[in-house]
Every structure is written in structure tokens, then in C-alpha cells.
C-alpha positions as a LaTeX table, in Angstrom:
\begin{tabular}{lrrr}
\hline
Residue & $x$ (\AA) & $y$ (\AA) & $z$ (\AA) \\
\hline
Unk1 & $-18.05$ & $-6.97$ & 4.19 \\
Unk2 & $-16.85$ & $-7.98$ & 7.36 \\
Unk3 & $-13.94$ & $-10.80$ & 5.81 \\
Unk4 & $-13.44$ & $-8.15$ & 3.12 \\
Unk5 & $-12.35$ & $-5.91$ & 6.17 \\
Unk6 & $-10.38$ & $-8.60$ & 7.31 \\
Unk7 & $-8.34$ & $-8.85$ & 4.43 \\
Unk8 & $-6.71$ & $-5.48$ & 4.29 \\
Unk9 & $-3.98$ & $-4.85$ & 6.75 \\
Unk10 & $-4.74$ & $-3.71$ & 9.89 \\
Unk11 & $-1.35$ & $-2.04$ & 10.29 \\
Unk12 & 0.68 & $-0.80$ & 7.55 \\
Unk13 & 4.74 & $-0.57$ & 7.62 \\
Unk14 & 6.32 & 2.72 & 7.70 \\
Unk15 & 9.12 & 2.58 & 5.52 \\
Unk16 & 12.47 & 4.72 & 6.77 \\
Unk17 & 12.04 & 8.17 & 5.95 \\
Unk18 & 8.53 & 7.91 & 4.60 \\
Unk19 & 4.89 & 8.13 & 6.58 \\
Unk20 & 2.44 & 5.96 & 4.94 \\
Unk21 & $-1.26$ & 6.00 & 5.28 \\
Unk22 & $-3.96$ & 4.23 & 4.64 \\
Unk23 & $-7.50$ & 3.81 & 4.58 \\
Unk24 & $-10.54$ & 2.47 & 3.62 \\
Unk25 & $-14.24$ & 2.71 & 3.99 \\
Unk26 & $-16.52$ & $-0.23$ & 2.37 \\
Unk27 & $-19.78$ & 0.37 & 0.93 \\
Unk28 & $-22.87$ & $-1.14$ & 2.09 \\
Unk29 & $-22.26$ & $-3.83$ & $-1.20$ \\
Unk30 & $-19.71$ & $-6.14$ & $-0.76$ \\
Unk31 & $-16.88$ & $-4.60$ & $-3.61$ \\
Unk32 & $-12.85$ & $-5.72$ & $-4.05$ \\
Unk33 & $-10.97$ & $-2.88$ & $-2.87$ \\
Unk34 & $-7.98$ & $-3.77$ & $-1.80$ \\
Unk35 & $-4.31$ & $-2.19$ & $-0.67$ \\
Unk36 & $-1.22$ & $-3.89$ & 1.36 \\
Unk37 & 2.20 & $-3.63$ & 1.88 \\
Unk38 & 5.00 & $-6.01$ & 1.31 \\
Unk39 & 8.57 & $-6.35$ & 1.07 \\
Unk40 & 10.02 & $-6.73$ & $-2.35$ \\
Unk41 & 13.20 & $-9.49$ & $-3.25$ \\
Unk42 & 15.21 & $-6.73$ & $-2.98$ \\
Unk43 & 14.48 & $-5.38$ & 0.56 \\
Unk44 & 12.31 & $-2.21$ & $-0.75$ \\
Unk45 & 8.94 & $-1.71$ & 0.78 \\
Unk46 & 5.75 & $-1.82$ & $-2.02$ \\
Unk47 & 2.63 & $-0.28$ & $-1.53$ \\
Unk48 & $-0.48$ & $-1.61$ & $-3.54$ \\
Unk49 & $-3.74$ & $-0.44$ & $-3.88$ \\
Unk50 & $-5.69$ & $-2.63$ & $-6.59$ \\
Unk51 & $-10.03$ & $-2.73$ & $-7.67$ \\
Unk52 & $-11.96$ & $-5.75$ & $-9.12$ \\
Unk53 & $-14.13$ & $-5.01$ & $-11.12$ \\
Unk54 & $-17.80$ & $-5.76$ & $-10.44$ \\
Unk55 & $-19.28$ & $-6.40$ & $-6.73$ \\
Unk56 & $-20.39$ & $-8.76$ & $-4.88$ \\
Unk57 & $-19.19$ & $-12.01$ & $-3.30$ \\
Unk58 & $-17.38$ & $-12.83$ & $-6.79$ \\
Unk59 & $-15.28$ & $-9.33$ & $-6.46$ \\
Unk60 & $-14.90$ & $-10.01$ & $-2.93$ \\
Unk61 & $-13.69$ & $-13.63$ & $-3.74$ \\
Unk62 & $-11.07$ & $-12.14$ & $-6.38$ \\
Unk63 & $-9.45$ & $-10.10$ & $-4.07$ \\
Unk64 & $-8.56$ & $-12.79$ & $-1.34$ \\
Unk65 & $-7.05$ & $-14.59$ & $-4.28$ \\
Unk66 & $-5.23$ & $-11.35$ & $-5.20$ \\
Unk67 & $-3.64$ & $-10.96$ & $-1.63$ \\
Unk68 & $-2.76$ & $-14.63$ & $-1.60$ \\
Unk69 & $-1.16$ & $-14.20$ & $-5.28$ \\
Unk70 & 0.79 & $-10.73$ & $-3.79$ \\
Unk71 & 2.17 & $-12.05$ & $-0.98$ \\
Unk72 & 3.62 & $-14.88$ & $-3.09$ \\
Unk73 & 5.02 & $-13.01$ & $-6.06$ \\
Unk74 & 6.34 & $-10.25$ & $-4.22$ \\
Unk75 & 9.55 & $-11.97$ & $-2.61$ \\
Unk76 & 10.32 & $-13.30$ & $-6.21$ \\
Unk77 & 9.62 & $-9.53$ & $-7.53$ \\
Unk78 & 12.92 & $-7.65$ & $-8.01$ \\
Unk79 & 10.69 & $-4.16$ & $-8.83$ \\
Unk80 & 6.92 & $-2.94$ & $-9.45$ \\
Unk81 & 6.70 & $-3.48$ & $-12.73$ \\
Unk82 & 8.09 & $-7.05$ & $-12.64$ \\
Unk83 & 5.61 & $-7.30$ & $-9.69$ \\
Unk84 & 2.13 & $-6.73$ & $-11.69$ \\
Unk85 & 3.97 & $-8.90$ & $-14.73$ \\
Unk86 & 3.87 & $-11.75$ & $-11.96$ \\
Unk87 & 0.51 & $-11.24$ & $-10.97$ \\
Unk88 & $-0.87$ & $-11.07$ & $-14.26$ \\
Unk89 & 0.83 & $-14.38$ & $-15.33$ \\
Unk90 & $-0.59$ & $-16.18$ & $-12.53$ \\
Unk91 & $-4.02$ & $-14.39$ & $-12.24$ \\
Unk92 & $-4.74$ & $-14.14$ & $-16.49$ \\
Unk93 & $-6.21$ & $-18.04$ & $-16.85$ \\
Unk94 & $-7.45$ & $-18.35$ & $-13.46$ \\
Unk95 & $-10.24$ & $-15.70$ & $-13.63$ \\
Unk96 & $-13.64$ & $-15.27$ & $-14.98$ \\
Unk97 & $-13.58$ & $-13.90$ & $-18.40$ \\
Unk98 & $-15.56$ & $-10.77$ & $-18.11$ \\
Unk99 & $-13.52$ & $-10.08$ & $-14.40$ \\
Unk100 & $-10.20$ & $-7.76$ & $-14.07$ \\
Unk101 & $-8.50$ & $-6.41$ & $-11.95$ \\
Unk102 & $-6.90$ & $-2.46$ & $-11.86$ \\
Unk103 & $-3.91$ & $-1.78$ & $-9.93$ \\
Unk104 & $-1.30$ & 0.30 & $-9.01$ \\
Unk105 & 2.28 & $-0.16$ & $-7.47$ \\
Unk106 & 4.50 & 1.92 & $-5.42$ \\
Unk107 & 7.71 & 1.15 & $-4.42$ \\
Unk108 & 10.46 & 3.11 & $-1.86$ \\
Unk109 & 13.91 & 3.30 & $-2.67$ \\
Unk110 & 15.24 & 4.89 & 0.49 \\
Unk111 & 19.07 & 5.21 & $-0.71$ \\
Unk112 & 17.91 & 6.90 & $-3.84$ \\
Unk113 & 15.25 & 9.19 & $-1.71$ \\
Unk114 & 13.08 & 8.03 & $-5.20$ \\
Unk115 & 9.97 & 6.12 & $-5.83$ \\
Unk116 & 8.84 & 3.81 & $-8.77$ \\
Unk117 & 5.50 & 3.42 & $-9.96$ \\
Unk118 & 3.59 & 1.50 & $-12.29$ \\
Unk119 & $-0.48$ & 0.47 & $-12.87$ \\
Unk120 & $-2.23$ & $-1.71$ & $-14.20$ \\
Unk121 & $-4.98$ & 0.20 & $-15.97$ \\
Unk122 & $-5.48$ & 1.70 & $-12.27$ \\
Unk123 & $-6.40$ & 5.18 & $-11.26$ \\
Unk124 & $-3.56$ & 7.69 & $-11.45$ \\
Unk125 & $-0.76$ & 8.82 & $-9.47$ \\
Unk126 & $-1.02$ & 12.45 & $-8.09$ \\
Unk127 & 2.48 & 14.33 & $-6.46$ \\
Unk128 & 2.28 & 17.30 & $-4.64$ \\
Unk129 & 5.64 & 18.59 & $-4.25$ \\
Unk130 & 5.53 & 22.37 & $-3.09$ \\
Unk131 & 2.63 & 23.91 & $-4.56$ \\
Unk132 & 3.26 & 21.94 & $-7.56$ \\
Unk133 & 0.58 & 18.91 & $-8.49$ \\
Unk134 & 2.01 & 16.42 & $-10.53$ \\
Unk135 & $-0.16$ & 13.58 & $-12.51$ \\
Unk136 & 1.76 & 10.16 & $-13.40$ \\
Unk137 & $-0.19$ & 7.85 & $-16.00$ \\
Unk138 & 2.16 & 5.05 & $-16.75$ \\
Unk139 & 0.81 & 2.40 & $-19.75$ \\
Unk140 & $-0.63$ & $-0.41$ & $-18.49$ \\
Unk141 & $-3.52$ & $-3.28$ & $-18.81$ \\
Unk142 & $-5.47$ & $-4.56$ & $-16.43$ \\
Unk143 & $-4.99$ & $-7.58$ & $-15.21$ \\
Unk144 & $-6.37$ & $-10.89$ & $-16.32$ \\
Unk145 & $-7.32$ & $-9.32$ & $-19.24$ \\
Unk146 & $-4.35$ & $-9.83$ & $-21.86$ \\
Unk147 & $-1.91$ & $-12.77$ & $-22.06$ \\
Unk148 & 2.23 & $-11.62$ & $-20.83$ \\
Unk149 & 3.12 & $-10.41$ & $-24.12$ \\
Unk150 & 0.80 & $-7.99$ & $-24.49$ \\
Unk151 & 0.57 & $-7.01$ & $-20.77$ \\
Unk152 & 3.98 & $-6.59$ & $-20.28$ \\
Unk153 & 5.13 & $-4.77$ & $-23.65$ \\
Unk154 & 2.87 & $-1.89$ & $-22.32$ \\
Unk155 & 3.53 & $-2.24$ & $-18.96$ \\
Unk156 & 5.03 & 1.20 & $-17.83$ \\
Unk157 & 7.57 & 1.92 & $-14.93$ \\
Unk158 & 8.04 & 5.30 & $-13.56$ \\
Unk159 & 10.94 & 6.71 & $-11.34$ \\
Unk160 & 10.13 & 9.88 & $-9.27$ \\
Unk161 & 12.59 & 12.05 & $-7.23$ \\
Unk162 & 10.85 & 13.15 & $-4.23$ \\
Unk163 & 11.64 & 16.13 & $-1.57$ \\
Unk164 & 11.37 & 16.40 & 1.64 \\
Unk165 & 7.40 & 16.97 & 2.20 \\
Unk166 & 6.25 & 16.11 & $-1.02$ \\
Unk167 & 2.94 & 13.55 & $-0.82$ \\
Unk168 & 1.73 & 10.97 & $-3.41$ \\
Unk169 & $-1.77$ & 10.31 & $-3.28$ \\
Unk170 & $-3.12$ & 6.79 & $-4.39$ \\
Unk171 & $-6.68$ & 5.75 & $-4.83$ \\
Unk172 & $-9.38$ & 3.52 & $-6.41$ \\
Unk173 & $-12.40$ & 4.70 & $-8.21$ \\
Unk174 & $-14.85$ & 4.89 & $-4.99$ \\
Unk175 & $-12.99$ & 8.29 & $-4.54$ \\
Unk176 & $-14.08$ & 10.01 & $-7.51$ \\
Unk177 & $-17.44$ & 8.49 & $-7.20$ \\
Unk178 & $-18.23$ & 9.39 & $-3.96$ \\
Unk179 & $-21.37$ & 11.48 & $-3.55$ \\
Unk180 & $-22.60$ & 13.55 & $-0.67$ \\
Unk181 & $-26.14$ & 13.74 & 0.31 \\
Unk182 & $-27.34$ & 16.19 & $-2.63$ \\
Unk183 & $-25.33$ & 14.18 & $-5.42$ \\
Unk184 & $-22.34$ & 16.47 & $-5.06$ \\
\hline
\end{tabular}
């Protein structure tokens, strides 16, 4: 739990124009949650918020690899779709058979005050802009479970135009599962 911890950033980059938060609380198992930011080939910041699937030291194992295999691919990356496609590639023949990982990208295009977004069989995007709540559900396959062809033919990019004080709210399934103390 404690290198899990570790492994998420401690810090995360505020892109110009945009506040970005993060955060994360780890159950009492040892799971593969996992979010970062990075810098994309072409200069645009990427936020990533990803789950393997399963728990345990295995899930926990995954997700180093999965930070080591993001912070590689995403200075090669020229957008979030192309991103995940990179991951996938690398991550498809090197995993366990019945392991996978869902993810989501977000990437900030400052001089176009726009965002693009894609998943990978993640949770989806929600955009509150006003008193309007938008829900984004690009295509999109897990990785490690499909070879490129399939993965990337319904891989799914999305460009949104965002306002001034609009949010975009990203999350994995602990979220929606979490439980207070009378199972609410």
C-alpha cells in the first residue's frame, strides 16, 4: 500500500489556464489505481487516471509497469488516443491473460481553450458546464486485452470546447463503489 502510494505523483502540474486536482485514497487491500501527469510530444499536458483489474500485489505490480510504460510512450505520443494505442502495443503480450487494464486520457490544448479525451474501457467522462452535466463515453477496449487492430479501430477520441468554469470530473470504479457505514 505504502509503494503503491509512492507511485502516484505527489504533485501534479497545473497546466496554464486550468486547475487540476487530484486524489486518492487506497483501500485497506493492496488495488492498482493509478493517475499521473505528463507532457505529450507535442508540448500539451495529459492527465491519466487508469484501474487494473483484480487486487493484490499482482494489480499493484501492473501498475508500476504501467507508469514505467506512460512515462515512456508519452514523449513519442503526438495525442491521447495515439497515447493508449502505445500502451496497449507494449502492455498486450506482456501481461497475464485474465489481467487488464481500464483507462482514461485527458489532454489540454491551451490555444484551442479545448480538451481531448479518450478511454480505454474506463469509467466515463462527466462535464459540468453551467448547470449543464454532460456524459462523454468514447469506444474503447481495455488494455491488454485485444491485439492493435482491434484496439485501435475502436479506439475513440473526443474534442470538447470548454468555458470558463466548466469542471470535468474523472474517476475509477472505487467511486461508485464506495459505501458508507450502513451500505449507502
Amino acid at each position: 500500500r505504502n509503494m503503491q502510494s509512492k507511485l502516484l505523483p505527489q504533485k501534479i502540474s497545473q497546466p496554464e489556464s486550468y486547475s487540476v486536482s487530484a486524489f486518492s485514497i487506497p483501500a485497506m487491500e493492496v488495488g492498482g489505481d493509478y493517475y499521473d501527469m505528463v507532457k505529450l510530444k507535442n508540448g500539451n499536458y495529459c492527465l491519466l487516471i487508469g484501474d487494473v483489474s483484480g487486487k493484490g500485489i499482482s494489480a499493484a505490480f501492473y501498475m508500476a509497469q504501467l507508469k514505467g510504460v506512460v512515462l515512456s510512450k508519452a514523449s513519442e505520443s503526438e495525442n491521447v488516443k495515439e497515447l493508449l494505442s502505445k500502451i496497449n502495443i507494449t502492455l498486450y503480450k506482456n501481461m497475464e491473460s485474465q489481467m487488464f487494464i481500464t483507462m482514461s486520457a485527458l489532454s489540454f490544448n491551451i490555444e484551442l481553450n479545448n480538451i481531448s479525451i479518450a478511454r480505454a474501457g474506463h469509467m466515463p467522462f462527466y462535464h459540468k458546464s453551467g448547470t449543464d452535466i454532460f456524459e462523454y463515453i468514447p469506444k474503447g477496449i481495455g488494455i491488454g486485452l485485444t491485439d492493435d487492430k482491434i484496439f485501435d479501430k475502436y479506439l475513440e477520441q473526443i474534442d470538447v470546447l470548454l468555458d470558463e468554469g466548466d469542471t470535468i470530473l474523472m474517476f475509477t470504479d472505487g467511486l461508485n463503489e464506495m459505501r458508507n457505514t450502513e451500505g449507502d
